[in-house]
N, C-alpha and C positions, 0 to 999 in steps of 0.2 A: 504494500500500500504506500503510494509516493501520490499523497493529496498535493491538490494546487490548490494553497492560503491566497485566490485573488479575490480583490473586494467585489462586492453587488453593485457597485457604481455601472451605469449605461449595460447594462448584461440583457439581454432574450429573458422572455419567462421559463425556456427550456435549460438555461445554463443556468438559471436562478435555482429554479430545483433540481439542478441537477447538484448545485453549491449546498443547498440544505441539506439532500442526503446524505451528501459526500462529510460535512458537518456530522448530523447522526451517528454517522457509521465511527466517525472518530470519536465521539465521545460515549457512543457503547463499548467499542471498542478498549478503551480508557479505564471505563467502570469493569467492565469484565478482567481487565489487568487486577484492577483492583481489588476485587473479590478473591482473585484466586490468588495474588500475595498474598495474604491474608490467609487464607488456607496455606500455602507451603511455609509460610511462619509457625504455625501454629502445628504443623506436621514435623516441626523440625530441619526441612529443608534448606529452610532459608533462618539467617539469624534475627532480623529486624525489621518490620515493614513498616513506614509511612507513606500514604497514598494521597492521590488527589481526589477521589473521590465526593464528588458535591460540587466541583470547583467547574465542571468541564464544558459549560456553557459561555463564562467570561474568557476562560481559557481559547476558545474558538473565535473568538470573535477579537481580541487582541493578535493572533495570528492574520487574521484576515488584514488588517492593520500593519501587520508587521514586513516591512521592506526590506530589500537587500539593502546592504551593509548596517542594518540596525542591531542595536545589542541589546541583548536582558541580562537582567541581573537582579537575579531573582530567588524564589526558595524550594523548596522539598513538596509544593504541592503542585506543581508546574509538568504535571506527566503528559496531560492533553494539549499544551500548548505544543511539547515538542515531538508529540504524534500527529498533530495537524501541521508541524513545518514538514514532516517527513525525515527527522533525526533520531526517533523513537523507534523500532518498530517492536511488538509484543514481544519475539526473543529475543531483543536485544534487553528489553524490561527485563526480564526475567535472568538473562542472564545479571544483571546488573543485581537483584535479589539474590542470587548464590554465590556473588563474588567471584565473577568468573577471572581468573589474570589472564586472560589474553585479550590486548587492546582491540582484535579486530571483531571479535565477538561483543565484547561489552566496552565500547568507545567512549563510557564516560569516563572510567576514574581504572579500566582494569581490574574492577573489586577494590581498588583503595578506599573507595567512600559506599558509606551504602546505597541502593537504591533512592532512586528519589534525588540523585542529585545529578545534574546536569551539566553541562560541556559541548562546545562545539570546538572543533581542530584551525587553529590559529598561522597554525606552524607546518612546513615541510617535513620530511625526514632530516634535510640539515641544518633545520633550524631556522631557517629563512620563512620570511614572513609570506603567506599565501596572500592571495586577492579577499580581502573584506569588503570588499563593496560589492562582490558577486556571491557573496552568499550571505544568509541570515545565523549573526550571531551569538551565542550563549556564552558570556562569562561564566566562570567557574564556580560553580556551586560550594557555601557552606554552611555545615545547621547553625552555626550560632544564627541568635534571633535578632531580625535586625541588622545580623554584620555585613547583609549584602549592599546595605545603603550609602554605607562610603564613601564603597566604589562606584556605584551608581552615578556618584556628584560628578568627577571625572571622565567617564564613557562619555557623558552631556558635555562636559567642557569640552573635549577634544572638537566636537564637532561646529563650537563656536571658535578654537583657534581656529580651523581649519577653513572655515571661512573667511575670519579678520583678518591672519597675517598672511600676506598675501606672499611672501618669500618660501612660505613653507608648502614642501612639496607634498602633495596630496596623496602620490600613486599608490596603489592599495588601500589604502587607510580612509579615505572620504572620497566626496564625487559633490566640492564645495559647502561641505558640510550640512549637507541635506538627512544627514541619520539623526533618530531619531533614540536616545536609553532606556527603554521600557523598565520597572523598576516593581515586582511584585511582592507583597508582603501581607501577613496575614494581619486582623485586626487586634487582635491580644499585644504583638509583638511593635503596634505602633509605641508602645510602654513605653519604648527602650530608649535611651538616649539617644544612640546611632541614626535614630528616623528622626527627632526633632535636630539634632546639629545640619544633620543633612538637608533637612526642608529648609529651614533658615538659610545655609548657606544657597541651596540652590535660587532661592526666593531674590535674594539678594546679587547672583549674578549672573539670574536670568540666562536660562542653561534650556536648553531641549531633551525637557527629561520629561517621562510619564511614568506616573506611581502609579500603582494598579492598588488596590486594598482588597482580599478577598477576606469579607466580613460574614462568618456566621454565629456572633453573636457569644463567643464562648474562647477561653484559650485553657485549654484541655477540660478542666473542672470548672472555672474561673467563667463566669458572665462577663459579658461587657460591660455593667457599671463598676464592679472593680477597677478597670482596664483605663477606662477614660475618661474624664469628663464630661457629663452630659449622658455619658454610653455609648456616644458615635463621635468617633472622629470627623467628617466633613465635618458638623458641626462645632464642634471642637475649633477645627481649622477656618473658619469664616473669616476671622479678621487676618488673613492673608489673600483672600479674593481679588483679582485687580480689578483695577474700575479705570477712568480717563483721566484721574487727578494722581494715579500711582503704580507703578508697577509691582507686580505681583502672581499668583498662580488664578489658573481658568480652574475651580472647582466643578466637579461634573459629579450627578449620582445615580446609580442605574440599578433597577432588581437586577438578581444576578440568577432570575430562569426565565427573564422577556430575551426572546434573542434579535428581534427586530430593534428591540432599543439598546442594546448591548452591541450592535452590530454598529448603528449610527453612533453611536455615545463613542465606542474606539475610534470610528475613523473621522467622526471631530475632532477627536484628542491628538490625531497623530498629525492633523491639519496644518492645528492650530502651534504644536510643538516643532513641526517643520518646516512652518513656511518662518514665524514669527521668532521662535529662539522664546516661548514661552513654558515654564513648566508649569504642566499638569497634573492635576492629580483626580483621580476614578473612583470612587467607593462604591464599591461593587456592593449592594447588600442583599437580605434575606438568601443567602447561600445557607446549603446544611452541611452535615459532614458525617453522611450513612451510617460510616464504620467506626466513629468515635476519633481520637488524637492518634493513635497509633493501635503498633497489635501488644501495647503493653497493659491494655486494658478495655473495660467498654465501658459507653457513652451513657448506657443505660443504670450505671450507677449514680451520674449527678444530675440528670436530665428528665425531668417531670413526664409524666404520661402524655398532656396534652399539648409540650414544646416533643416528645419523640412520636405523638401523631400530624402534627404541624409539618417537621419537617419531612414525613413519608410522606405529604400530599403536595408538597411544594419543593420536592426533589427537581433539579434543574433538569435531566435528564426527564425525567418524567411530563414536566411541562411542557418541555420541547416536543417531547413524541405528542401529548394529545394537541399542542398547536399546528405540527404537523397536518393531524388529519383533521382538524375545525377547517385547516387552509386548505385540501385536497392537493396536496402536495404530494401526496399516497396515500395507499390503503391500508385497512389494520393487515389484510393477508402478506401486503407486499413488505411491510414492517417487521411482520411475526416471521419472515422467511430470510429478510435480512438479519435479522437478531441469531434466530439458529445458527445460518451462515459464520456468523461472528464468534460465537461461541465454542463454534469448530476449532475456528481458525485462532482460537485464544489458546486453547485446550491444544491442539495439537504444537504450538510454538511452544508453549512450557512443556510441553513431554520433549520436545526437539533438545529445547533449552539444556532441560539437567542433563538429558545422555549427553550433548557435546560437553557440558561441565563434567561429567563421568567418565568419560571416553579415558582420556590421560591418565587419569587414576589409576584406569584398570585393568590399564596396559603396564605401569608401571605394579603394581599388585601380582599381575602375573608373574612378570620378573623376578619381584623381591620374593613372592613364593615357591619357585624355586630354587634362590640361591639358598635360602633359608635352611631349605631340601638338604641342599648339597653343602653345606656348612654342616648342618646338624649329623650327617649322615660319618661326617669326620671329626666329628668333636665329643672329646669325653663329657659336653655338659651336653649330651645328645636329648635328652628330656627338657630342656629349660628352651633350648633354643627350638624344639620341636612346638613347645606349651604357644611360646611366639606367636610362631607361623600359622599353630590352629586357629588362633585368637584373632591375626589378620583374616584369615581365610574367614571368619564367621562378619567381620564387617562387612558388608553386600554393598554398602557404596562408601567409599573411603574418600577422605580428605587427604591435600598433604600431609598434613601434621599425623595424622594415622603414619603411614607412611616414613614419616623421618623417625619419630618415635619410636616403634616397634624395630626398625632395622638397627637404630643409636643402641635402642635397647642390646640387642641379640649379640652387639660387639661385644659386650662387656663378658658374655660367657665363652669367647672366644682368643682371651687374654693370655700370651703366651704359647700360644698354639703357632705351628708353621706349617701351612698347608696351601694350597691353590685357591681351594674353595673359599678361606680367612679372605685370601688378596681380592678375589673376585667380588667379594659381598663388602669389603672396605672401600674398595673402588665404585662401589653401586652408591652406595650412602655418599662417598663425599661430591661423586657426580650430583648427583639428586638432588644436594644439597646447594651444590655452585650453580646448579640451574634454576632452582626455585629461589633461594635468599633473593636478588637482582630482583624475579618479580614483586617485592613488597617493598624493598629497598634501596631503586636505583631511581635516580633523580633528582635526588635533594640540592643539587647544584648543578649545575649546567656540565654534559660530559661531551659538548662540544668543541673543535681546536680554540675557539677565539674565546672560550671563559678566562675570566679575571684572571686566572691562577698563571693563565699561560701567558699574559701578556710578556713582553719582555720587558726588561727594566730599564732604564733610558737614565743618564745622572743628568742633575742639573748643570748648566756650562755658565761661564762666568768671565765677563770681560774685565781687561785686566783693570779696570779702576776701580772693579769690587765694590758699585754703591750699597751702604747699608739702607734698609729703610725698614720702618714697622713691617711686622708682620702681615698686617692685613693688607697692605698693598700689595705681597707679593699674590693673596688670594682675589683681591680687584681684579689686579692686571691678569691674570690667570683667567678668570671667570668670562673678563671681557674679549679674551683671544678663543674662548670654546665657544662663548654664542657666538660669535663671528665664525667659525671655523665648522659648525653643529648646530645649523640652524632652525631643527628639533627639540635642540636641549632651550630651557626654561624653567625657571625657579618662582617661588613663590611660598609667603610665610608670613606670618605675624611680623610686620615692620621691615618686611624685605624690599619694599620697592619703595617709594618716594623720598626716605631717609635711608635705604641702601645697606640694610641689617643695624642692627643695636648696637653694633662693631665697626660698619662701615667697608664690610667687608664685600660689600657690591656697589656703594657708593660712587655714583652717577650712573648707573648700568639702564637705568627704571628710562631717562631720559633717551640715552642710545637706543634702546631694544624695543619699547613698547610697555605700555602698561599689562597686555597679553602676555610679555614674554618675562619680565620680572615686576611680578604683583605682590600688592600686600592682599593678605586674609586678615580675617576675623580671629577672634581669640577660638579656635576650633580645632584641635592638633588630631582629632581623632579623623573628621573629615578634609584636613590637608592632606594626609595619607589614604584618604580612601581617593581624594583628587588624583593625587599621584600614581595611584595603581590604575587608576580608568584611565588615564591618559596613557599610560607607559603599553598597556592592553591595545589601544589604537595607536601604537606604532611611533608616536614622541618620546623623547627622554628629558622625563620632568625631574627638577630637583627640588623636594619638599623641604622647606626648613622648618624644625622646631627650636623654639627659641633658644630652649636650655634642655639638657639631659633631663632633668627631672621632668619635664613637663612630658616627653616622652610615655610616661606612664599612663599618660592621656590615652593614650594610641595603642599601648600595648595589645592590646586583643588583635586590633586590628591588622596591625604588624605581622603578630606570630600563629594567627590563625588564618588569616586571607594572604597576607604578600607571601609570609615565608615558606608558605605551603605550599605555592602556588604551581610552581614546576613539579613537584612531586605529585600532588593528586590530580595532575593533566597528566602525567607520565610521556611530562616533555613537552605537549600540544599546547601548553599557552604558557607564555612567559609576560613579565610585566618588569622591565631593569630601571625599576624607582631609585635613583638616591638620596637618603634620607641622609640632611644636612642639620648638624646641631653639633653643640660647644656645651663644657662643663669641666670639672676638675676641680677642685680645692679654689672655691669661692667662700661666700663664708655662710653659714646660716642653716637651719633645717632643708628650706624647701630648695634652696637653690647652691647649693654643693655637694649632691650626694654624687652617687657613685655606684647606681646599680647592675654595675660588670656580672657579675654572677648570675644575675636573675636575665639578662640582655642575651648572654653566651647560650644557655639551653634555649629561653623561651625562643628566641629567633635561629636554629638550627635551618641552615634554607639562606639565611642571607649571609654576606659580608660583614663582618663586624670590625673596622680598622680606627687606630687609637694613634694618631700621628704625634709627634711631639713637639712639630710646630708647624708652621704654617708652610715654608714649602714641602713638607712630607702631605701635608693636607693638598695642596695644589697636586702634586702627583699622582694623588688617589684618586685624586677627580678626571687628571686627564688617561688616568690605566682604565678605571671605570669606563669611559666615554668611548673604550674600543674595544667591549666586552660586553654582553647582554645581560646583567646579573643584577640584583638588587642587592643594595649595599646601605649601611649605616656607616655613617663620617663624624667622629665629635673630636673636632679643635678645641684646643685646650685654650678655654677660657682667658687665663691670663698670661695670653701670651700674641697678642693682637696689636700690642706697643711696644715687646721686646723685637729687638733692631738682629735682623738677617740678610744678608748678603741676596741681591735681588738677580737672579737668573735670567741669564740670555735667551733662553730657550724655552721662555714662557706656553705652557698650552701643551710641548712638545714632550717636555721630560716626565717621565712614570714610572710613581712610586712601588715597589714588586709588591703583589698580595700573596701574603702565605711564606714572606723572608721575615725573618731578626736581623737587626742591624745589631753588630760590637762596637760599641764607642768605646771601647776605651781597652785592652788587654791586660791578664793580668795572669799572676798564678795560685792565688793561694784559695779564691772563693770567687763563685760566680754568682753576679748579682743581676737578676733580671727584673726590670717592671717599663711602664709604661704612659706614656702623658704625662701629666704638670707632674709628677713625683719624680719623674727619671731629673730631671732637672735636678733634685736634690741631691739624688743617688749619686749623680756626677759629681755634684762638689764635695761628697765624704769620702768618695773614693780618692779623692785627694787627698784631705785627711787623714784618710787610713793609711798613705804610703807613710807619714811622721813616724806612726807607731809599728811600723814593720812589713804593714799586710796590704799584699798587691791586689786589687779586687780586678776582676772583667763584670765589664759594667754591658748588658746589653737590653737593646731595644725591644720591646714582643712587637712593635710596628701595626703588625695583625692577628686579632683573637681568635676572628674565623677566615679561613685558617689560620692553624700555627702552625709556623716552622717545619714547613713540608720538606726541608732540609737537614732535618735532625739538627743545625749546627749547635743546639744547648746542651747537648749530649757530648757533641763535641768539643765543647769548652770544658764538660765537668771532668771528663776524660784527664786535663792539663789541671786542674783545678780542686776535684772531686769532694768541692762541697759546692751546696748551693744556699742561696736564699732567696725568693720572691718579696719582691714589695710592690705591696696594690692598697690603694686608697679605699678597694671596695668593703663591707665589713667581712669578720672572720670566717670563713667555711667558702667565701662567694667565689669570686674571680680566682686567687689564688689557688683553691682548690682543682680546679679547672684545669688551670696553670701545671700543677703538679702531675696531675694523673696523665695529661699528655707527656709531661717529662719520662715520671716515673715507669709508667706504661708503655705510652705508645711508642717511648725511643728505650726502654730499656734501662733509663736514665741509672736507674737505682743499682746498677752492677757497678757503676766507678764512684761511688761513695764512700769517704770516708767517716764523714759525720751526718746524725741524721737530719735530711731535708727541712728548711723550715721555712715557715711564712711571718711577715710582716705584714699588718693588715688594720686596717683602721680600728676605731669601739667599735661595738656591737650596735652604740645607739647615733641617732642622728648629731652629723657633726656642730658644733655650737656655734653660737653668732663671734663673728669680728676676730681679726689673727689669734687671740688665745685660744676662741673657742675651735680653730682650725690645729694649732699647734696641739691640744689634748685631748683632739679627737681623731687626728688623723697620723701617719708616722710624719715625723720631723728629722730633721737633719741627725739630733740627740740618740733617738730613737734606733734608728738607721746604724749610725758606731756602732751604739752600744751594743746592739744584736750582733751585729758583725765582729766585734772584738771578744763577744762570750762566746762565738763558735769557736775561734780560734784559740781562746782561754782554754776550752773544754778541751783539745786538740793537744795541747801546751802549754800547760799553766804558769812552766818555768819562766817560759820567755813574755807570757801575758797575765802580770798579777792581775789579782781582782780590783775593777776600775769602781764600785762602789758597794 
């Protein structure tokens, strides 16, 4: 089934119902997915169902709406939108319920996400960006509630830059920015913050975006007077209506089981957001939801008798069929014959489904059940490894994990044996193993030649008059030779454009480039970042500023559940290379000096994490960035935007490496690593330290994610064989991090002579003004001290006790 989503505009009466059936058939279609998820959850088969069921009437009718190169960005009830573009078909559902890993079967997430969550392919096999404007697209689905709203802001921006700067090349990406970001969301989940920052900001910069609200009145257990004000959002939302004295959004509201007004109500909305650069917004109401919130429960525990006979008589599906035949559009027979049709063809794709999900299994199963054979038939624990193999043999449909298990298993009774059989069944397990691991865990960062990692590293060049100048000009002048040089890339942030950052770190850029291309935002850092992902999605490379590190915490969700994730639950097919620009480091005060390294490193696994120590390492990051497709985190160190560095010839050109340590300084007796405004300190004790004897190697981590894809810390402990980390983050965070990649992943812990330690801020937030920086964070005092007691512990003789 490959439906045509065209509108009812100027159509035949013959093609009109021929558009209604073809409708029908997709949202039976739809609901019969639905029932039978629903069933294989509940059989076991499948681990978790959320359907759309109740939804598939607005759903239809936003397709009809929806043009090439348009995007959604939407949620987990969206099944019949993307069976009416023709991205959906039943066994691709279904395999999407079993978690199937093979992309070509189940093209949204390869079983990384469950069911219900959506995708359309962005990307080539080499990574290169396909035609978006020839086809209709799906940003990347995630359940958080709410978190798709973001990005939503962004998709709609692109397609206002894309019009206004007229330098900027369009191909693929726009067709003059006539797309339009469709934006769906359920009513419970308007709650959340994510939807009102988003509404505001798009309200304010007047974006072509349309929200969709699919409202039935309920978010799982929960009513809608809990949920909102009044109990209805439109209303809620009135005083953002525009009128001819303001600008603002076209509120629209439509039952959501009339499909003749559901039909005109979308394609006013996509009119009016396409031709005009207006956002809109839909509330779809009186929708139900048959099956309840999920298969984690049913509906019929919070849901009155006469709200669960309401919504059986005003099932959008059901309306539809009797408007159908009020209209003689068709007959009940010709109806009741499509419907069996359909339930064929539901029925038979989920049986198709699971044997192709089965197929691989049980091929591999046959395998492993007779090496198993032939193992056991050679091994004195011929009973254990026998029990095994029956116990496979009784699974009738096996998962990997069956699989890897039972065979890991079987090893262990074959410990110290030398036989053929031993090699052959070691050799099956760890195949198995290098073949399956990859499908759950390949992606998380770009395994293309041009990612970050590979760039090559370029040094800064320096004419010989060596002007010194602040920091921040060498990040000006830097910023200003990439939008000249990358007329794509574009920044924008809390006091980034007019005043040129809070640092002045793009100071005069706003007047050169366009107020498009370096803008200030609103106080709104969780929707700069969903900016930033919807644009970098449509093919620009945006650079998001947040103010200050901490403010970051703002965004965190958004960050480490939508951007970081982003390559991996496409499995490659959509990338978005946002980089996110902010500063921090030992300032002084609670809110604005912290230092949450630790919490940054895990939660955003997926991106860049790089810690410059001044500003031209920061310019290099930006221009290695700028020839690599990845999303990155950059935070300059704060106070360090008026100390005076030597201003580079080769502005734009030199790239900083991601994934090296830099040695400043060599030494033999203890190797001291950390990173940003602290290394600064580091460096002047390691001076210090040479008075009283001890030669320290002082070096740079430069980048968190990666580290040191060069081992060289390992290679310093080697000449050294102690260490000690200092990080500003508090105890257990950053450092620890720090360590287990030492100690771990390089081995580190073999050339040790004393044990490994950290240096690391309090436990609590650092205090206002230089003291409360100096006895909350290490200090220079600090720093010695710890470094002279290793060496004391080492040699007491030659290092009495200093207090």
């Amino acid at each position: 089934m490959k439906p045509d989503p065209s509108t009812s505009n100027d159509i035949s009466f013959d093609d009109f119902q021929s558009q209604i059936l073809q409708d029908y058939e997709v949202a039976v279609t739809s609901r019969e997915c639905s029932l039978l998820g629903r069933r294989e959850v509940l059989s076991g088969k499948a681990k978790f169902g959320i359907f759309g069921d109740g939804k598939e009437l607005p759903q239809l009718a936003m397709a009809r709406a929806f043009q090439d190169g348009d995007f959604r960005s939407g949620y987990y009830r969206d099944q019949t939108f993307m069976m009416a573009l023709g991205y959906l078909t039943p066994k691709e559902f279904f395999h999407g319920l079993y978690a199937t890993t093979d992309l070509e079967k189940e093209p949204m997430s390869a079983g990384r996400q469950m069911g219900g969550h959506f995708v359309t392919h962005s990307l080539n096999e080499d990574g290169t960006w396909k035609d978006l404007t020839k086809q209709k697209n799906s940003s990347a689905d995630i359940s958080c509630t709410a978190g798709q709203m973001p990005r939503l802001l962004g998709l709609a921006q692109a397609s206002k830059i894309y019009r206004n700067v007229k330098e900027m090349d369009q191909t693929n990406f726009s067709n003059n920015g006539n797309e339009v970001a469709w934006g769906t969301i359920g009513n419970a989940s308007t709650s959340e913050g994510h939807f009102f920052e988003t509404v505001n900001a798009a309200g304010v910069m007047q974006v072509p975006m349309v929200i969709c609200i699919w409202d039935d009145e309920y978010g799982i257990s929960v009513p809608a007077e809990f949920h909102t004000t009044k109990g209805d959002i439109s209303e809620m939302l009135k005083g953002l209506q525009r009128n001819e004295n303001a600008a603002g959004y076209e509120i629209l509201k439509v039952k959501g089981w009339d499909y003749t007004a559901l039909t005109h109500t979308f394609e006013n909305a996509s009119d009016i957001a396409r031709e005009n650069h207006v956002p809109v917004l839909i509330h779809v109401t009186e929708l139900t939801q048959p099956q309840g919130h999920s298969t984690s429960g049913s509906h019929e525990r919070y849901k009155s008798a006469d709200r669960l006979e309401w919504e059986r008589e005003n099932d959008c599906n059901k309306r539809f069929r009797e408007w159908i035949l009020e209209n003689g559009v068709s007959t009940e027979e010709e109806l009741k014959k499509l419907e069996r049709e359909i339930k064929q063809k539901v029925r038979a794709a989920k049986k198709e489904a699971w044997l192709e999900f089965l197929k691989p299994h049980l091929v591999a199963k046959k395998q492993l059940v007779q090496l198993l054979s032939n193992a056991a038939d050679k091994s004195s624990n011929r009973a254990f490894i026998t029990k095994i193999k029956n116990d496979l043999i009784a699974i009738e449909e096996p998962l990997k994990k069956d699989l890897a298990s039972k065979s890991r298993t079987a090893l262990r009774y074959v410990l110290g044996e030398e036989n053929q059989e031993k090699e052959q069944l070691q050799q099956w397990v760890q195949d198995f193993l290098n073949e399956s691991q990859p499908k759950y865990s390949s992606h998380l960062y770009s395994e293309l030649p041009n990612s970050a990692a590979h760039v090559k590293p370029i040094s800064p060049t320096y004419s010989e008059k060596g002007e010194e100048v602040d920091g921040r000009i060498i990040l000006r002048d830097n910023f200003d030779v990439l939008f000249n040089k990358y007329p794509k890339t574009m920044v924008f942030g809390e006091d980034t454009g007019n005043i040129g950052d809070v640092n002045q770190g793009l100071e005069g850029l706003q007047k050169k480039y366009g107020e498009l291309r370096v803008a200030d935002t609103g106080i709104r850092e969780t929707s700069i970042i969903g900016q930033g992902i919807g644009l970098a999605l449509r093919g620009l490379r945006p650079i998001a500023e947040i103010q200050y590190l901490d403010y970051i915490l703002y965004a965190i969700q958004t960050l480490s559940d939508d951007l970081a994730s982003l390559l991996y639950r496409t499995v490659g097919k959509q990338k978005a290379p946002l980089i996110v620009r902010t500063r921090g480091h030992r300032l002084e005060g609670i809110w604005h000096s912290g230092s949450p390294m630790g919490g940054l490193v895990h939660l955003l696994r997926g991106m860049h994490i790089l810690v410059p120590r001044n500003m031209t390492q920061a310019a290099g990051f930006y221009n290695t960035l700028l020839k690599s497709d990845e999303p990155a985190l950059v935070i300059e160190s704060l106070n360090g935007y008026r100390l005076k560095e030597k201003k580079p010839s080769n502005l734009g050109e030199f790239c900083t490496p991601i994934g090296k340590v830099e040695t400043l300084k060599e030494g033999s007796d203890i190797t001291l690593l950390s990173y940003g405004s602290t290394l600064r300190i580091v460096e002047k004790v390691a001076q210090d330290l040479l008075e009283v004897g001890i030669d320290a190697e002082v070096i740079d981590v430069q980048s968190l994610l990666p580290f040191d894809l060069d081992h060289d810390v390992v290679k310093s402990l080697q000449k050294t064989n102690r260490l000690l980390i200092i990080d500003e983050d508090v105890p257990g965070g950053c450092s620890a991090y720090l360590l287990q990649e030492i100690l771990e992943k390089q081995d580190g812990y073999r050339f040790l002579d004393s044990a490994p330690q950290t240096l690391t801020s309090k436990a609590h937030r650092p205090a206002y003004a230089s003291d409360g920086d100096y006895f909350s964070k290490p200090n220079a005092e600090d720093i010695f001290e710890k470094v002279y007691q290793i060496m004391q512990e080492t040699d007491p003789n030659s290092f009495p006790s200093l207090r």
